[in-house]
N, C-alpha and C positions, 0 to 999 in steps of 0.2 A: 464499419469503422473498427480497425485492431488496434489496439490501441495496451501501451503499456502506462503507467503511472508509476515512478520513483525519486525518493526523497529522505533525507536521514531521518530515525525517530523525530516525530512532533514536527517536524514540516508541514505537518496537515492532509499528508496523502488521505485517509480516510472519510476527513470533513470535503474533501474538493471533489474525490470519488464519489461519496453522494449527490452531490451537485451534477457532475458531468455524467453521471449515468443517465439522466434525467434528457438531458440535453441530448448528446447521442443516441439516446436510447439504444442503449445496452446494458448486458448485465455485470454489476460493478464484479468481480472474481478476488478474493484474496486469499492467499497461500492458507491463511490461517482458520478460515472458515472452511475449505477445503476439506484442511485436515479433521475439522472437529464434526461436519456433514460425513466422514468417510468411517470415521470413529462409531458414530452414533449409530451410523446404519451396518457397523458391524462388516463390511467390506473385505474383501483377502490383503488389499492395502492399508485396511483401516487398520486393522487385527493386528499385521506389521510393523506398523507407524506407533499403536500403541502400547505395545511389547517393547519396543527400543525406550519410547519418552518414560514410561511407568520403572527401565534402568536407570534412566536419567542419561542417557544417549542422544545424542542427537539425531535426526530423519535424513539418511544419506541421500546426497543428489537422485540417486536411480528410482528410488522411491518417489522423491517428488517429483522429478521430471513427470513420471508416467502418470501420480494422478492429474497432473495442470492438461497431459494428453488426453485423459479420458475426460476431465470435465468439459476440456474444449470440442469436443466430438460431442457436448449434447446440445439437444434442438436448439436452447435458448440463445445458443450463440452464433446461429448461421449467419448472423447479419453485424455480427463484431463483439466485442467485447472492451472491459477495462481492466484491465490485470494489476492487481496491487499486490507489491510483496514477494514478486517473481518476476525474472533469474535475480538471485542475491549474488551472483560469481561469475568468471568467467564462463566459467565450464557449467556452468547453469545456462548461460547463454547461448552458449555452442550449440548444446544438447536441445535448447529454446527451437533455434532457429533448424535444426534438422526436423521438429515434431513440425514445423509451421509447412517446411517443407514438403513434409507426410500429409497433411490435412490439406495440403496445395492452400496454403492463407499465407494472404500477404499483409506483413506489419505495420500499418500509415507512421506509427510514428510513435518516439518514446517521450513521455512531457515529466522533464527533471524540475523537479522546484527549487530553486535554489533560496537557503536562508543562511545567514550568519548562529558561529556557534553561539553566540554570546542572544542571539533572539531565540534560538529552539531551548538555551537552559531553562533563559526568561519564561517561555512556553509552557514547558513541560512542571517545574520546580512551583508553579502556579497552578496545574491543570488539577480540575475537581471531577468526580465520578458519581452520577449517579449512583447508589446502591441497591437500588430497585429496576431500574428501566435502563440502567446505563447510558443515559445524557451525558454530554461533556460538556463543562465549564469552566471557563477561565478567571482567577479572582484580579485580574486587570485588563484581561483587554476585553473579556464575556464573563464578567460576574452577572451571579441568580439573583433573580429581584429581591429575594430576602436570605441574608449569609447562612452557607451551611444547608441550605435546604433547595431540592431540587423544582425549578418550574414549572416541566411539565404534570411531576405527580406528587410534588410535595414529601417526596424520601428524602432521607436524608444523604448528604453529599459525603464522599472520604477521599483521602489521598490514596495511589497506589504506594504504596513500600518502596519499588524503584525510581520513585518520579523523587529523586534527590541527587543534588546538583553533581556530588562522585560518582552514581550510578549514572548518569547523564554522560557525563564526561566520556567516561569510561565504552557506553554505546556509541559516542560520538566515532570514539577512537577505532570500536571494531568497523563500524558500518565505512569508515574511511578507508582500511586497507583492505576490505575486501570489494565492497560494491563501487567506490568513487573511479578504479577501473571500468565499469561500466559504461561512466559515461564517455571515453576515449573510444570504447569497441562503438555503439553504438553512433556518435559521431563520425566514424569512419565509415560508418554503413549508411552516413547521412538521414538518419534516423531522429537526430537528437531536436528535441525542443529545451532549449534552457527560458524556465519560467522565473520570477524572481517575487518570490512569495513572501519576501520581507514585508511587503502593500497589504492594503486590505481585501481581503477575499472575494470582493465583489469583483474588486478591478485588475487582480491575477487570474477569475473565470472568464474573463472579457477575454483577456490577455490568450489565454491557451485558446478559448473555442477559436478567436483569428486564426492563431498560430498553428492549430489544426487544419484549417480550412484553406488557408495560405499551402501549406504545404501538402494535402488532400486534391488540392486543383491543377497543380505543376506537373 
Protein backbone atom coordinates (compact mmCIF):
# COMPACT_ATOMS: atom_id res chain seq x y z
CA UNK A 1 0.00 0.00 0.00
CA UNK A 2 1.72 3.71 -1.22
CA UNK A 3 0.15 5.74 0.12
CA UNK A 4 0.38 9.54 0.56
CA UNK A 5 -1.32 11.58 3.58
CA UNK A 6 -2.11 15.54 3.09
CA UNK A 7 -3.86 18.20 5.05
CA UNK A 8 -3.34 21.89 6.23
CA UNK A 9 -1.46 22.49 9.60
CA UNK A 10 -3.58 20.81 12.64
CA UNK A 11 -5.85 18.66 10.23
CA UNK A 12 -4.39 15.95 12.18
CA UNK A 13 -2.23 14.34 9.50
CA UNK A 14 0.25 13.11 12.18
CA UNK A 15 -2.48 11.86 14.89
CA UNK A 16 -4.28 9.69 11.71
CA UNK A 17 -0.81 8.65 10.45
CA UNK A 18 -0.17 6.82 13.64
CA UNK A 19 -3.36 5.21 13.59
CA UNK A 20 -3.12 4.06 9.72
CA UNK A 21 0.33 3.01 9.93
CA UNK A 22 -0.85 0.40 12.30
CA UNK A 23 -3.54 -0.60 10.00
CA UNK A 24 -1.57 -0.86 6.68
CA UNK A 25 1.17 -1.65 8.24
CA UNK A 26 3.69 0.37 6.95
CA UNK A 27 5.98 2.85 7.90
CA UNK A 28 4.41 6.23 8.71
CA UNK A 29 7.52 8.58 6.63
CA UNK A 30 7.43 12.36 7.25
CA UNK A 31 9.50 15.09 5.41
CA UNK A 32 10.50 16.28 8.87
CA UNK A 33 11.75 13.33 10.65
CA UNK A 34 13.63 12.54 7.43
CA UNK A 35 15.25 15.60 7.60
CA UNK A 36 16.26 15.38 11.33
CA UNK A 37 17.29 11.13 10.98
CA UNK A 38 19.60 12.70 7.93
CA UNK A 39 21.03 15.51 10.11
CA UNK A 40 21.84 13.26 13.09
CA UNK A 41 23.59 10.68 11.17
CA UNK A 42 25.56 13.32 9.58
CA UNK A 43 24.62 12.28 5.91
CA UNK A 44 26.22 14.20 2.59
CA UNK A 45 22.45 15.44 2.58
CA UNK A 46 22.19 15.93 6.04
CA UNK A 47 25.37 18.13 6.11
CA UNK A 48 23.59 20.01 3.21
CA UNK A 49 20.24 20.51 4.56
CA UNK A 50 21.91 21.75 7.61
CA UNK A 51 24.25 24.31 6.27
CA UNK A 52 21.25 26.01 4.36
CA UNK A 53 18.49 25.68 7.81
CA UNK A 54 21.60 26.93 10.47
CA UNK A 55 21.37 30.33 7.41
CA UNK A 56 18.07 30.20 7.85
CA UNK A 57 17.40 29.15 4.22
CA UNK A 58 15.12 27.13 3.24
CA UNK A 59 15.87 22.98 1.78
CA UNK A 60 15.46 23.39 -2.00
CA UNK A 61 13.25 20.81 -3.77
CA UNK A 62 16.40 18.84 -5.32
CA UNK A 63 17.49 18.27 -1.84
CA UNK A 64 14.30 16.91 -0.72
CA UNK A 65 13.11 15.17 -3.65
CA UNK A 66 16.34 12.88 -3.32
CA UNK A 67 16.24 12.27 0.32
CA UNK A 68 12.18 11.01 0.18
CA UNK A 69 14.19 8.77 -2.95
CA UNK A 70 16.62 7.35 -0.81
CA UNK A 71 14.54 6.75 2.08
CA UNK A 72 12.08 5.21 -0.12
CA UNK A 73 14.70 2.58 -1.51
CA UNK A 74 15.14 1.19 2.12
CA UNK A 75 13.98 -2.39 3.20
CA UNK A 76 11.17 -1.06 5.49
CA UNK A 77 9.19 0.05 2.76
CA UNK A 78 9.07 -2.72 0.03
CA UNK A 79 5.66 -3.40 0.98
CA UNK A 80 4.35 0.44 1.00
CA UNK A 81 4.48 3.25 2.76
CA UNK A 82 2.54 6.51 4.47
CA UNK A 83 4.19 9.73 3.33
CA UNK A 84 3.35 12.74 5.40
CA UNK A 85 4.48 16.16 4.67
CA UNK A 86 5.54 15.46 0.92
CA UNK A 87 5.31 16.79 -2.31
CA UNK A 88 4.38 20.38 -0.49
CA UNK A 89 4.29 21.79 -4.58
CA UNK A 90 3.67 21.16 -7.75
CA UNK A 91 7.09 20.61 -8.85
CA UNK A 92 7.46 18.45 -5.78
CA UNK A 93 4.98 16.38 -7.24
CA UNK A 94 6.30 16.15 -10.61
CA UNK A 95 9.72 15.26 -9.41
CA UNK A 96 7.44 12.69 -6.77
CA UNK A 97 6.03 10.88 -9.53
CA UNK A 98 9.21 10.57 -11.79
CA UNK A 99 11.25 8.97 -8.44
CA UNK A 100 8.00 6.46 -8.08
CA UNK A 101 8.61 5.95 -11.60
CA UNK A 102 12.57 4.98 -10.93
CA UNK A 103 11.69 2.69 -8.00
CA UNK A 104 8.81 1.18 -10.74
CA UNK A 105 5.94 1.88 -7.36
CA UNK A 106 2.83 2.58 -7.83
CA UNK A 107 0.73 5.34 -5.74
CA UNK A 108 -2.78 3.68 -4.52
CA UNK A 109 -3.87 6.71 -3.53
CA UNK A 110 -3.60 10.35 -1.97
CA UNK A 111 -6.06 10.79 1.47
CA UNK A 112 -6.79 14.76 1.85
CA UNK A 113 -8.43 15.61 5.04
CA UNK A 114 -10.57 18.08 4.62
CA UNK A 115 -11.38 20.68 7.63
CA UNK A 116 -12.77 24.10 7.94
CA UNK A 117 -10.44 27.18 8.65
CA UNK A 118 -12.28 28.25 11.50
CA UNK A 119 -12.08 24.21 13.21
CA UNK A 120 -8.03 23.88 12.49
CA UNK A 121 -7.60 27.78 14.37
CA UNK A 122 -10.16 26.12 16.98
CA UNK A 123 -7.43 23.14 16.94
CA UNK A 124 -4.39 24.49 16.88
CA UNK A 125 -4.97 27.90 19.22
CA UNK A 126 -5.95 25.04 21.92
CA UNK A 127 -3.33 22.43 21.26
CA UNK A 128 -1.00 21.53 24.29
CA UNK A 129 2.49 19.87 24.14
CA UNK A 130 3.97 17.60 26.20
CA UNK A 131 7.38 18.92 27.46
CA UNK A 132 8.91 15.81 28.25
CA UNK A 133 7.47 12.94 25.95
CA UNK A 134 5.86 15.12 23.52
CA UNK A 135 2.14 14.02 23.97
CA UNK A 136 -0.52 16.14 22.39
CA UNK A 137 -3.56 17.57 23.91
CA UNK A 138 -6.31 19.49 23.30
CA UNK A 139 -7.94 21.80 26.12
CA UNK A 140 -11.45 21.15 24.38
CA UNK A 141 -11.89 18.48 22.43
CA UNK A 142 -8.61 16.05 24.35
CA UNK A 143 -7.99 17.83 27.51
CA UNK A 144 -5.41 15.97 30.30
CA UNK A 145 -7.08 14.46 33.09
CA UNK A 146 -5.51 17.06 35.42
CA UNK A 147 -4.90 20.86 33.63
CA UNK A 148 -1.59 21.74 32.48
CA UNK A 149 0.08 18.44 33.27
CA UNK A 150 0.65 15.69 30.97
CA UNK A 151 -1.03 12.05 31.26
CA UNK A 152 1.13 9.93 30.13
CA UNK A 153 4.21 11.08 32.32
CA UNK A 154 3.00 13.71 34.41
CA UNK A 155 5.43 16.70 32.69
CA UNK A 156 4.36 19.49 32.40
CA UNK A 157 2.26 20.74 29.22
CA UNK A 158 3.22 24.27 27.08
CA UNK A 159 1.86 26.11 24.15
CA UNK A 160 4.08 26.39 21.03
CA UNK A 161 4.88 30.11 20.34
CA UNK A 162 3.17 29.66 16.70
CA UNK A 163 0.08 27.91 17.73
CA UNK A 164 -1.65 31.62 17.73
CA UNK A 165 -4.63 32.43 15.93
CA UNK A 166 -2.26 35.23 13.36
CA UNK A 167 0.30 32.66 13.12
CA UNK A 168 -2.39 30.30 12.14
CA UNK A 169 -4.02 32.29 9.78
CA UNK A 170 -1.23 33.29 8.20
CA UNK A 171 0.05 29.14 7.73
CA UNK A 172 -3.32 28.74 6.71
CA UNK A 173 -2.82 31.27 3.93
CA UNK A 174 0.84 29.71 2.73
CA UNK A 175 -0.33 26.07 2.80
CA UNK A 176 -3.32 27.31 0.35
CA UNK A 177 -1.38 28.89 -2.48
CA UNK A 178 1.06 26.51 -2.54
CA UNK A 179 -0.14 22.88 -1.68
CA UNK A 180 -4.32 23.26 -2.25
CA UNK A 181 -2.99 22.89 -6.05
CA UNK A 182 -2.22 19.52 -5.09
CA UNK A 183 -5.17 18.50 -4.70
CA UNK A 184 -6.52 19.46 -8.62
CA UNK A 185 -2.90 17.47 -10.01
CA UNK A 186 -3.69 14.57 -8.01
CA UNK A 187 -7.45 14.37 -8.69
CA UNK A 188 -6.67 14.51 -12.23
CA UNK A 189 -4.44 11.55 -11.73
CA UNK A 190 -7.58 10.01 -10.01
CA UNK A 191 -5.56 9.65 -7.09
CA UNK A 192 -7.48 11.83 -4.73
CA UNK A 193 -9.38 10.72 -1.57
CA UNK A 194 -11.19 13.65 -0.05
CA UNK A 195 -11.68 12.71 3.75
CA UNK A 196 -13.72 15.24 5.84
CA UNK A 197 -11.95 15.29 9.09
CA UNK A 198 -14.21 17.77 10.61
CA UNK A 199 -15.87 14.22 12.55
CA UNK A 200 -14.44 12.31 15.09
CA UNK A 201 -11.30 10.61 14.48
CA UNK A 202 -12.69 7.23 14.97
CA UNK A 203 -15.18 7.68 12.28
CA UNK A 204 -12.77 9.57 9.59
CA UNK A 205 -10.21 6.24 10.11
CA UNK A 206 -13.47 4.12 9.16
CA UNK A 207 -14.01 6.63 6.55
CA UNK A 208 -10.25 6.36 4.76
CA UNK A 209 -9.46 2.59 5.42
CA UNK A 210 -13.04 2.09 3.09
CA UNK A 211 -11.98 4.64 0.91
CA UNK A 212 -8.53 3.08 0.56
CA UNK A 213 -9.83 -0.19 0.03
CA UNK A 214 -12.67 0.88 -2.30
CA UNK A 215 -10.41 2.41 -4.41
CA UNK A 216 -7.23 -0.41 -3.88
CA UNK A 217 -9.86 -3.07 -5.36
CA UNK A 218 -10.90 -1.25 -8.74
Amino acid sequence: MHLIIMGAPGSGKGTYAKVLKGIFAVPHISTGEMFRKAISEGTELGKLAQSLIDKGNFVPDEITNELVKQRLSESDCKNGFLLDGYPRNIAQAKAFTEILNELNINLDAVINLNVTDEEIIKRIVNRRLCSKCGAGFNTITMPPKKEGICDLCGSPLYTRADDNEETVKVRLQVYNEQTKPLVQYYDALNKLLDINSNQPIDDAIKDIVKAVEDKCSH
